[in-house]
C-alpha positions as CSV (number, residue, x, y, z in Angstrom):
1,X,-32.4,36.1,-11.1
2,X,-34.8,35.1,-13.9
3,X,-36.0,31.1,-13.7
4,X,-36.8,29.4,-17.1
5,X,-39.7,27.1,-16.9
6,X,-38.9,23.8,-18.4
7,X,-40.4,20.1,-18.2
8,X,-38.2,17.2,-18.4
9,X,-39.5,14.1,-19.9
10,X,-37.1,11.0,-19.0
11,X,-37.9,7.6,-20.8
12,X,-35.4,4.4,-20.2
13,X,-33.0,5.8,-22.8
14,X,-33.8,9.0,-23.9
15,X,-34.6,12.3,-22.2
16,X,-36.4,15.4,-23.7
17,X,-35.9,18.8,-22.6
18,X,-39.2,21.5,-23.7
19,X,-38.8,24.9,-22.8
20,X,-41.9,27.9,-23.0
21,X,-40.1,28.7,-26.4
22,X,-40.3,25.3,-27.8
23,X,-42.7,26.2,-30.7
24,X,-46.5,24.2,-30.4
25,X,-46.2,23.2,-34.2
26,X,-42.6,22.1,-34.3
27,X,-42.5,18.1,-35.1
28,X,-40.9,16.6,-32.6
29,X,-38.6,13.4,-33.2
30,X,-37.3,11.9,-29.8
31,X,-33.5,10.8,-29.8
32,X,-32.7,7.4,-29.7
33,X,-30.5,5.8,-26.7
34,X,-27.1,6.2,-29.0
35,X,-27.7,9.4,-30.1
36,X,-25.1,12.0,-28.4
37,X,-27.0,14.4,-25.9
38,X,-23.6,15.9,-24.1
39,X,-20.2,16.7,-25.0
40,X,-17.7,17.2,-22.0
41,X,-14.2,17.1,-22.3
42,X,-11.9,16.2,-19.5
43,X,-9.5,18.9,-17.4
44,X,-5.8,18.3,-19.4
45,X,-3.8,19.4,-16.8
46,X,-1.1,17.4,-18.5
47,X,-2.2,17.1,-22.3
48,X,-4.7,18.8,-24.7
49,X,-8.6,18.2,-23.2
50,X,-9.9,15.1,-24.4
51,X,-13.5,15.7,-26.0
52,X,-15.8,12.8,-24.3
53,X,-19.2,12.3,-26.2
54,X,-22.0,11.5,-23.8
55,X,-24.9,9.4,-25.5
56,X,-28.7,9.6,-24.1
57,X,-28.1,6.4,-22.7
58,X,-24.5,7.0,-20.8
59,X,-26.4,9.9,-18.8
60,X,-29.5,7.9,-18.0
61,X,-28.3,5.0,-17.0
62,X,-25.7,6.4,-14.8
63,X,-28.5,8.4,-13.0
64,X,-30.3,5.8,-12.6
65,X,-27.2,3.9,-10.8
66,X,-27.0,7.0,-8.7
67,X,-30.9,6.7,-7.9
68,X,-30.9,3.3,-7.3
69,X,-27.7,3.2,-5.2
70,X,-29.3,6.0,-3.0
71,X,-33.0,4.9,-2.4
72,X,-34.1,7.8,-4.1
73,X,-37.8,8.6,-3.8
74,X,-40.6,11.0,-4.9
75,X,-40.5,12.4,-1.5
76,X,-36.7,13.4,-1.8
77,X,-35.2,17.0,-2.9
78,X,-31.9,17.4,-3.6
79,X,-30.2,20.4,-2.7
80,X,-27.3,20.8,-5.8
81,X,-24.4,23.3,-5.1
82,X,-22.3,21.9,-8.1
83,X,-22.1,23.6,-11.3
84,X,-24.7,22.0,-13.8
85,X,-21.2,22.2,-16.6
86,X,-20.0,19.5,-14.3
87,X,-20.8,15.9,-14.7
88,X,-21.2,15.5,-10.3
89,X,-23.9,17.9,-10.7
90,X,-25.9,17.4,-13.6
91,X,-26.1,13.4,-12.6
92,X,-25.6,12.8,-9.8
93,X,-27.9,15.9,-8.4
94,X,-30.2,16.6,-11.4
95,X,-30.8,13.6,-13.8
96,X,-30.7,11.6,-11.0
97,X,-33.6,13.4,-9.3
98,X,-36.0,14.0,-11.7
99,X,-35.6,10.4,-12.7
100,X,-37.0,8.8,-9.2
101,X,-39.7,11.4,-9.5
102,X,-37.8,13.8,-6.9
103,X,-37.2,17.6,-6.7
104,X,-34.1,19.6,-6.8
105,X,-33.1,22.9,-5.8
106,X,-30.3,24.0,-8.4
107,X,-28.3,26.8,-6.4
108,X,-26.7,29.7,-8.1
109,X,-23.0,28.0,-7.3
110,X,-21.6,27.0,-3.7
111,X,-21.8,29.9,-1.3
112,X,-20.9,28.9,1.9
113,X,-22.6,31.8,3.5
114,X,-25.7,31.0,2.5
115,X,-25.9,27.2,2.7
116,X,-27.4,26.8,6.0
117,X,-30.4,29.1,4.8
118,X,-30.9,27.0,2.3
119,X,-31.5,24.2,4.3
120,X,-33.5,26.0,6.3
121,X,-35.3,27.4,3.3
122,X,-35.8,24.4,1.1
123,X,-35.9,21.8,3.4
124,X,-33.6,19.2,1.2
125,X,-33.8,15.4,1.9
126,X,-30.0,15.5,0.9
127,X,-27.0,16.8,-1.0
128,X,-24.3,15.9,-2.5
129,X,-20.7,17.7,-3.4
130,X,-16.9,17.2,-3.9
131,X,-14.6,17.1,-0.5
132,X,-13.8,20.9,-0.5
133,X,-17.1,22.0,-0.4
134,X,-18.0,20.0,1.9
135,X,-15.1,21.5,4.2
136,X,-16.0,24.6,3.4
137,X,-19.8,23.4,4.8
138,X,-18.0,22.1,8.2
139,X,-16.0,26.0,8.4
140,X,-19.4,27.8,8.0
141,X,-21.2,25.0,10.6
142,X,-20.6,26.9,14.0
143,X,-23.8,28.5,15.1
144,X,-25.9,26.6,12.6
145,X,-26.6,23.6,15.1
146,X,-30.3,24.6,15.3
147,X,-31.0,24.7,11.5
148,X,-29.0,21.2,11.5
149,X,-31.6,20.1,14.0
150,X,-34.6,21.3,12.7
151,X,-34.2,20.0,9.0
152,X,-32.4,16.9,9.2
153,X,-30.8,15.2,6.1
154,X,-31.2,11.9,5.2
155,X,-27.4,11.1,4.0
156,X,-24.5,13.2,2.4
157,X,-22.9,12.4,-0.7
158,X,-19.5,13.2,-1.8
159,X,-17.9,12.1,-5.0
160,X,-15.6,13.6,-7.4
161,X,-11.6,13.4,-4.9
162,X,-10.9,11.4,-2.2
163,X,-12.6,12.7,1.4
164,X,-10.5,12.4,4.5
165,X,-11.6,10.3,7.1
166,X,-11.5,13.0,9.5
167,X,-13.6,15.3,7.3
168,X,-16.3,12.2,6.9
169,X,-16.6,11.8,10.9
170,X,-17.3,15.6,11.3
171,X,-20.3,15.5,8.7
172,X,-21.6,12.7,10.4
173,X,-21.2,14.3,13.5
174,X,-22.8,17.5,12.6
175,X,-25.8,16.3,10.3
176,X,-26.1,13.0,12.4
177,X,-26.6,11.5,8.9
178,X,-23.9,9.0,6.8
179,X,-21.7,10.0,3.9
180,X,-21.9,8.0,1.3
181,X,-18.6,8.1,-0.7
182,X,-18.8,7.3,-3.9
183,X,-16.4,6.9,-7.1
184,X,-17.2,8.4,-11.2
185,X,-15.5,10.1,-13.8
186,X,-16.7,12.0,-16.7
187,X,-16.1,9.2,-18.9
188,X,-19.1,7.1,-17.1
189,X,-21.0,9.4,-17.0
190,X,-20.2,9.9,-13.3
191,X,-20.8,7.3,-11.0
192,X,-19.1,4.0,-10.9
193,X,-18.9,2.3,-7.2
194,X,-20.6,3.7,-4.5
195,X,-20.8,2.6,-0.9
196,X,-24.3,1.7,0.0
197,X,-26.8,3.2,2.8
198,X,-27.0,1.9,6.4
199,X,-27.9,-0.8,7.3
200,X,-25.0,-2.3,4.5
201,X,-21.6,-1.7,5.1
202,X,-20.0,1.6,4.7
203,X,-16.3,1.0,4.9
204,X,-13.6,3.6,5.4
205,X,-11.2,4.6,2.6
206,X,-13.1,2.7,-0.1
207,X,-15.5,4.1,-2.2
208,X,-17.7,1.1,-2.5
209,X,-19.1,-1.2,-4.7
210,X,-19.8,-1.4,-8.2
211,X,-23.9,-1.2,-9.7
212,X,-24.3,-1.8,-13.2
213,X,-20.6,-0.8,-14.3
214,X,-18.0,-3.4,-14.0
215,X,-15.2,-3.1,-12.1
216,X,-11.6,-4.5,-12.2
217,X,-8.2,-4.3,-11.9
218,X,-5.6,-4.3,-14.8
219,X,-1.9,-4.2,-15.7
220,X,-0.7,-0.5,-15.8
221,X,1.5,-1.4,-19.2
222,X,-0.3,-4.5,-20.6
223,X,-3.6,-4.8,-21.7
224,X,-4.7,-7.8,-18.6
225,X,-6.2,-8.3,-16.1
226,X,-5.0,-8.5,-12.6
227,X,-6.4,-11.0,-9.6
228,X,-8.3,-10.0,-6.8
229,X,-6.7,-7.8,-4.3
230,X,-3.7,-7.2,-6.7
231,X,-2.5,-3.2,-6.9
232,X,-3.1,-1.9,-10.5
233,X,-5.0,0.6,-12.9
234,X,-8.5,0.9,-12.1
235,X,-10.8,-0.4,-15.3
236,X,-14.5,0.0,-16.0
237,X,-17.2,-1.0,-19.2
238,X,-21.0,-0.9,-18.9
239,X,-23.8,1.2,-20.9
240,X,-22.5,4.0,-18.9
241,X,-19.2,4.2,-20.1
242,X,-18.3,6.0,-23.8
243,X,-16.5,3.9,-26.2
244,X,-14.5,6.0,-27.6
245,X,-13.3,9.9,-27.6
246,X,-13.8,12.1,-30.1
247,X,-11.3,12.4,-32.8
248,X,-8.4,10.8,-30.9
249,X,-7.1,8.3,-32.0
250,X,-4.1,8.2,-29.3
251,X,-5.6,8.4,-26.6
252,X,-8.0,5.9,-27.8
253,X,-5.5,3.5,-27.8
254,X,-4.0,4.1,-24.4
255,X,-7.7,4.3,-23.0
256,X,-9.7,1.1,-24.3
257,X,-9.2,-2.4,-24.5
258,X,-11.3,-5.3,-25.0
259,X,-14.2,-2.7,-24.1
260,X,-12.6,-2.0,-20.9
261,X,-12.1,1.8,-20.3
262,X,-8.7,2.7,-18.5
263,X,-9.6,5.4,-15.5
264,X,-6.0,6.6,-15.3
265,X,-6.4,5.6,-11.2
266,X,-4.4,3.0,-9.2
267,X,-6.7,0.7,-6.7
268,X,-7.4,-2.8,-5.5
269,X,-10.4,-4.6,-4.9
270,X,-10.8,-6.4,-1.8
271,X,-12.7,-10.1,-1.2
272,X,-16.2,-8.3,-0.6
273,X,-16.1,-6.7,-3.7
274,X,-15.5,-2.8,-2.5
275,X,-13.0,-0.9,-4.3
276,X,-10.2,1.1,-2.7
277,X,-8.0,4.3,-4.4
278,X,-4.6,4.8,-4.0
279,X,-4.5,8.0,-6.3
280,X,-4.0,8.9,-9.9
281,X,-1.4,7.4,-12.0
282,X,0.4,10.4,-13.0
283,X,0.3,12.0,-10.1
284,X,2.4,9.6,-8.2
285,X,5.7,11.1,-7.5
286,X,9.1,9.4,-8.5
287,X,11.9,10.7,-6.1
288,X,14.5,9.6,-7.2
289,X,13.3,6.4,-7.9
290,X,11.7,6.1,-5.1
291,X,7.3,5.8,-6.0
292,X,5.4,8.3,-3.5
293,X,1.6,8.0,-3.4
294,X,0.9,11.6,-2.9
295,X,-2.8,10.7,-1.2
296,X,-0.7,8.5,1.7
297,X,0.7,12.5,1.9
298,X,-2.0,14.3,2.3
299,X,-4.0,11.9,4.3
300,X,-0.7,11.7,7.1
301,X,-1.3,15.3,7.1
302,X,-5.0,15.6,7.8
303,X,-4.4,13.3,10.6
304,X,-3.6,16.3,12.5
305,X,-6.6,18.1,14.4
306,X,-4.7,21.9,13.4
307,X,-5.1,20.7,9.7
308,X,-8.0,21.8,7.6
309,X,-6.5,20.8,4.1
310,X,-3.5,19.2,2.7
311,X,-2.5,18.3,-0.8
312,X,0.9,17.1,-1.5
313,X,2.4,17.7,-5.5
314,X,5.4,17.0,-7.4
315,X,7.8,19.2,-7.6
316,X,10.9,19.2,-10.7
317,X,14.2,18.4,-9.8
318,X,17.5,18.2,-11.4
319,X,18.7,15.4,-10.2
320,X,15.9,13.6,-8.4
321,X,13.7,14.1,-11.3
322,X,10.9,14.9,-8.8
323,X,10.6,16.2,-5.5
324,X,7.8,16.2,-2.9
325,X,6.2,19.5,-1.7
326,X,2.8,20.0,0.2
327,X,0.5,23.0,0.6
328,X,-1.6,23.1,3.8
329,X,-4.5,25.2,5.1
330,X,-4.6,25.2,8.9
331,X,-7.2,25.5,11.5
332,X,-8.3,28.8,12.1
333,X,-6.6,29.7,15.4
334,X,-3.9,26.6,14.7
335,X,-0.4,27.8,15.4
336,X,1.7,25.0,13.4
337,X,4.8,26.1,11.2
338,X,6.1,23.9,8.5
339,X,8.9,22.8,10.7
340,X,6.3,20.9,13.1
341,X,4.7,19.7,10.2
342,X,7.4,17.6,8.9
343,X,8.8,16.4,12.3
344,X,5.3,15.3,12.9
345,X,5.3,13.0,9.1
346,X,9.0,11.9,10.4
347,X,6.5,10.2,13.4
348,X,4.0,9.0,10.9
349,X,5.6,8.2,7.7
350,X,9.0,6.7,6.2
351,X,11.4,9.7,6.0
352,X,11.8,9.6,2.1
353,X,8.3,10.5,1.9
354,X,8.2,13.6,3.8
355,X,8.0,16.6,1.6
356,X,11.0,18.9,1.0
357,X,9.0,21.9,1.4
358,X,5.3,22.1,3.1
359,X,3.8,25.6,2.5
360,X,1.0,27.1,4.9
361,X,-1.5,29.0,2.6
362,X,-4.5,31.2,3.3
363,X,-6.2,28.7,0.8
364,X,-5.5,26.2,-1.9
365,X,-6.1,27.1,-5.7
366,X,-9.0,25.2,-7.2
367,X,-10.6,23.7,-10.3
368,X,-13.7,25.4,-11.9
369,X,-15.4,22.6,-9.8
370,X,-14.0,23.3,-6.8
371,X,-11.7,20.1,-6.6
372,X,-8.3,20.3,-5.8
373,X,-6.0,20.0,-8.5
374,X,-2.9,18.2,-7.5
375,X,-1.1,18.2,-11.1
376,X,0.2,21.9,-12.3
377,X,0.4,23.2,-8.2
378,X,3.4,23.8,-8.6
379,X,3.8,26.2,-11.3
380,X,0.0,28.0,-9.8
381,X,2.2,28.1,-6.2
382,X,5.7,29.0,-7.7
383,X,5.8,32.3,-6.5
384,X,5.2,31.2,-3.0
385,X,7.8,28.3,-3.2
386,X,10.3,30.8,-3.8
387,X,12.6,32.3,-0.9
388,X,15.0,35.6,-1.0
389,X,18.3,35.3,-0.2
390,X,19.0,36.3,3.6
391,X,23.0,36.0,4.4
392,X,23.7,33.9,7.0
393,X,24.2,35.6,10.4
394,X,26.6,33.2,12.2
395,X,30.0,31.6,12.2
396,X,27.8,28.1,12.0
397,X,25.5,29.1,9.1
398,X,28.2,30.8,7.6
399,X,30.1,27.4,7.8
400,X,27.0,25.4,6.8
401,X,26.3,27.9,3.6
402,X,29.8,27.2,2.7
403,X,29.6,23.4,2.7
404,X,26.3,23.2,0.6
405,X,27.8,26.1,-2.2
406,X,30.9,23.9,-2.6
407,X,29.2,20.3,-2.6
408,X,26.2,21.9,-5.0
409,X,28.4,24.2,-7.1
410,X,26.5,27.1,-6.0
411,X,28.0,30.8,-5.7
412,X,25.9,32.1,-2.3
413,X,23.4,30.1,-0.3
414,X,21.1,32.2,2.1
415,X,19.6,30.6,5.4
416,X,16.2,30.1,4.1
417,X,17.2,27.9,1.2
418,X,15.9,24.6,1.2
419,X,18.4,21.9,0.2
420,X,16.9,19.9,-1.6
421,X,14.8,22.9,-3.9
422,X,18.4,23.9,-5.1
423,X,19.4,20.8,-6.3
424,X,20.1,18.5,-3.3
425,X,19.8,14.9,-3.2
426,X,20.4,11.6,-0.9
427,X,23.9,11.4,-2.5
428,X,24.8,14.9,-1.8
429,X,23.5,15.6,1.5
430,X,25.8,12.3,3.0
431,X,28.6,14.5,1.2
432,X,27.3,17.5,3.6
433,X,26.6,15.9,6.6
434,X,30.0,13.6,6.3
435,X,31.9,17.3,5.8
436,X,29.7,19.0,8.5
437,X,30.5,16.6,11.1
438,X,34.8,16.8,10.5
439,X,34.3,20.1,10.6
440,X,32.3,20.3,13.7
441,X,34.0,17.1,15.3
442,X,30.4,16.4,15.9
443,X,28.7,13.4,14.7
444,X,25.3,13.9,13.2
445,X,22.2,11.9,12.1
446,X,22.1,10.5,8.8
447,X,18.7,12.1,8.6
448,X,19.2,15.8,9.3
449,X,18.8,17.6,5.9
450,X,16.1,15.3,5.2
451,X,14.6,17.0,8.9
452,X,15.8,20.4,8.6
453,X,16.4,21.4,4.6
454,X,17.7,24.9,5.1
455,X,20.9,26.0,6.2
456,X,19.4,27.9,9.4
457,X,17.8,24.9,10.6
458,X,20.9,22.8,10.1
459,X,22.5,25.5,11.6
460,X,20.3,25.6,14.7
461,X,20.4,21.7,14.9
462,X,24.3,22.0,15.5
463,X,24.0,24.3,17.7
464,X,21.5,22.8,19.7
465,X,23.8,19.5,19.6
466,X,26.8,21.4,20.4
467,X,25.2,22.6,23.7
468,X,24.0,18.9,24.6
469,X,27.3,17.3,23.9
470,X,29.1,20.3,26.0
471,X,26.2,19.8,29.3
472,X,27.7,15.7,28.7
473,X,30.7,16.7,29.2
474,X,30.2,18.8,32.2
475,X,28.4,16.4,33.6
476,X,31.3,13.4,33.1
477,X,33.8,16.2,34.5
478,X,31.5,16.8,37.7
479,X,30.9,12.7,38.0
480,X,34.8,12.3,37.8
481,X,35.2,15.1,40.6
482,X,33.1,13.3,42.9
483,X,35.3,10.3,42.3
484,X,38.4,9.7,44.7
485,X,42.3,9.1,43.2
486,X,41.7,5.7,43.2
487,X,38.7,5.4,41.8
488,X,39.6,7.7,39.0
489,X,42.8,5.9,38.3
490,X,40.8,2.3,38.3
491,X,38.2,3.9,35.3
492,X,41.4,5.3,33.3
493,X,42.8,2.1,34.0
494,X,39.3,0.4,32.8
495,X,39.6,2.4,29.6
496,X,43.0,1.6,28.4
């Protein structure tokens, strides 16, 4: 791999890039801070891309929040396994490097094969990457302890998605060094809170404090702002931030007011100041009208030790308008099924907010970046979210299939079918249960297609209530043998 020599000159506003081809007799006029130096646009998984125009002074500035935030020194080298297209790694790793005088070590993309070499090779004082990499780090970790030791890190850094508190503790563990979470966007030029280094607080599930950007909460629907500790859209203005797109004049509108740039995330800010995410605005699900947070998902999820990543998504519904589904990566070795999953989140979480349909996948699809995408999983996963008819193979499912056909106006149900993906809702499954439980003279719990969706898990369910209320009876017919005539006839008696 060929390595272009280059010198980067950085003044307070302004940076210069002069390459070995940079002719010796070319006049050279430096930008000014407002010039544009960087045109990004961001991901539009819902809408066209918006184009963001990056001035000289957006980038600098925000690496130098990102310097100052992490104590960054001469003596420090960065080692960068995010692509330089992204804003994470051309700030947070690169500009904000060279600009406290530091080195970096610009990898040819995240290989997690050959990241503890690197360490080992380079020797970096830190490094910093979005949550999936850094899982991906953790996988490739075993056997590695002696490179860990020998060239210790100073902190991590992990911006870009929301990291699991599970995932933080085993970095820490492993580097015996802190994370530092932090919070940016492509239209500040990255970073905008960031917890601090030891000895300051860290605290879990917030993403820190704000430096020179200001921080606040507004109104999701009205252009005001909102009081402290009060649940709304996150909002953000400094020289950082861009004040406008490029030639979109809609979005514009939506975006900006009273030079406050709307992030599109929900959040609060506590008394000390340190902000805390509760996800992105359109990702939030509506069941039915019924708000799910789909972080509160996937963080109930990685609570379990077999669980190595979780994101829950939105699925259409015709009724519902939305539904929940969640796609998992287990543990290597981990022997969980999606039927554990859920009865586990019926322990954790309120019942509405389990998902339909959890799916155990090899791996997750990613972003360019390596970030998980939560909006548009659905179609990427809808081969996998559909099932092939199976005909039932009982009397019961038989009986089951029969009652979900008529209640949903479907022809022919098959056992793998999940309820609630072919149309169910609350409305209709009290309709099923209510049927089901005449017809088995059996009563059921309220909650049993929300527990077990498909017709063979229903199906078992009965069955497996069948057999207990058939050992209660044997057992009242064995406690009434050992009863004498009189004693019998004083209980009937005691009944009537």
């Amino acid at each position: 791999m060929g390595i272009t020599i280059f010198t980067l000159a950085i003044h307070p506003f302004h940076l210069t890039v002069l390459t070995d081809k940079t002719p010796v007799s070319q006049t050279f006029q430096p930008p000014q801070p407002q010039d544009i130096a960087l045109i990004l646009h961001t991901s539009g998984t819902t809408s066209r891309p918006k184009i963001v125009p990056l001035t000289h002074q957006n980038l600098l500035q925000s690496a130098q929040n990102v310097a100052h935030t992490l104590h960054l020194q001469e003596s420090d080298r960065a080692l960068n396994v995010m692509p330089l297209f992204h804003i994470h790694g051309l700030v947070a790793a690169l500009l904000a490097s060279l600009q406290a005088g530091g080195s970096v070590v610009c990898t040819p993309g995240f290989q997690a094969a050959d990241f503890f070499n690197w360490i080992a090779t380079f020797q970096p004082s830190w490094y910093t990457a979005v949550p999936t990499i850094h899982q991906a780090v953790l996988a490739a970790a075993v056997g590695q302890e002696a490179i860990v030791a020998q060239y210790p890190l100073r902190f991590l850094r992990s911006s870009s998605a929301a990291l699991m508190p599970k995932v933080m503790e085993a970095l820490e563990t492993l580097f015996q060094a802190p994370v530092i979470e932090a919070y940016g966007m492509t239209e500040a030029a990255h970073q905008m809170t960031s917890n601090p280094l030891p000895p300051k607080e860290r605290k879990a599930r917030s993403v820190g404090l704000a430096g020179e950007t200001q921080v606040a909460i507004a109104h999701t629907t009205e252009n005001q702002l909102l009081p402290q500790g009060a649940i709304g859209e996150v909002v953000v203005r400094g020289v950082s931030v861009i004040e406008h797109y490029e030639n979109n004049p809609e979005a514009n509108q939506k975006s900006f007011f009273d030079g406050w740039f709307r992030t599109g995330d929900q959040g609060y800010l506590d008394g000390a100041g340190y902000l805390f995410l509760a996800g992105r605005l359109k990702e939030i699900v509506n069941r039915g009208g019924e708000k799910i947070v789909p972080l509160e998902i996937d963080e109930a999820l990685m609570a379990m030790p077999e669980v190595q990543q979780a994101v829950a998504f939105a699925l259409p519904h015709p009724s519902l308008g939305e539904d929940l589904a969640a796609a998992v990566v287990l543990v290597p070795g981990a022997s969980q099924t999606p039927e554990t999953l859920r009865d586990y989140l019926f322990t954790t979480i309120a019942p509405f907010k389990v998902p339909s349909q959890i799916l155990i996948l090899p791996s997750i699809p990613k972003g360019p970046t390596g970030k998980l995408q939560r909006i548009g999983l659905a179609q990427q996963l809808a081969e996998a979210l559909k099932t092939n008819y199976v005909a039932p193979r009982s009397p019961i499912e038989t009986s089951v299939a029969n009652v979900i056909a008529e209640i949903l106006d479907k022809r022919e149900i098959g056992i793998d079918d999940n309820f609630f993906a072919i149309g169910g809702d609350s409305l209709k499954g009290t309709q099923v249960v209510s049927r089901l439980e005449a017809l088995f003279s059996l009563p059921l719990p309220n909650v049993l297609l929300f527990q077990r969706p498909t017709v063979a898990q229903m199906a078992s369910k009965i069955t497996e209530l069948q057999a207990e209320e058939s050992i209660a009876v044997q057992d009242l017919v064995s406690d009434l043998g050992q009863l004498s005539p009189e004693e019998v006839e004083l209980l009937f008696q005691a009944v009537e």
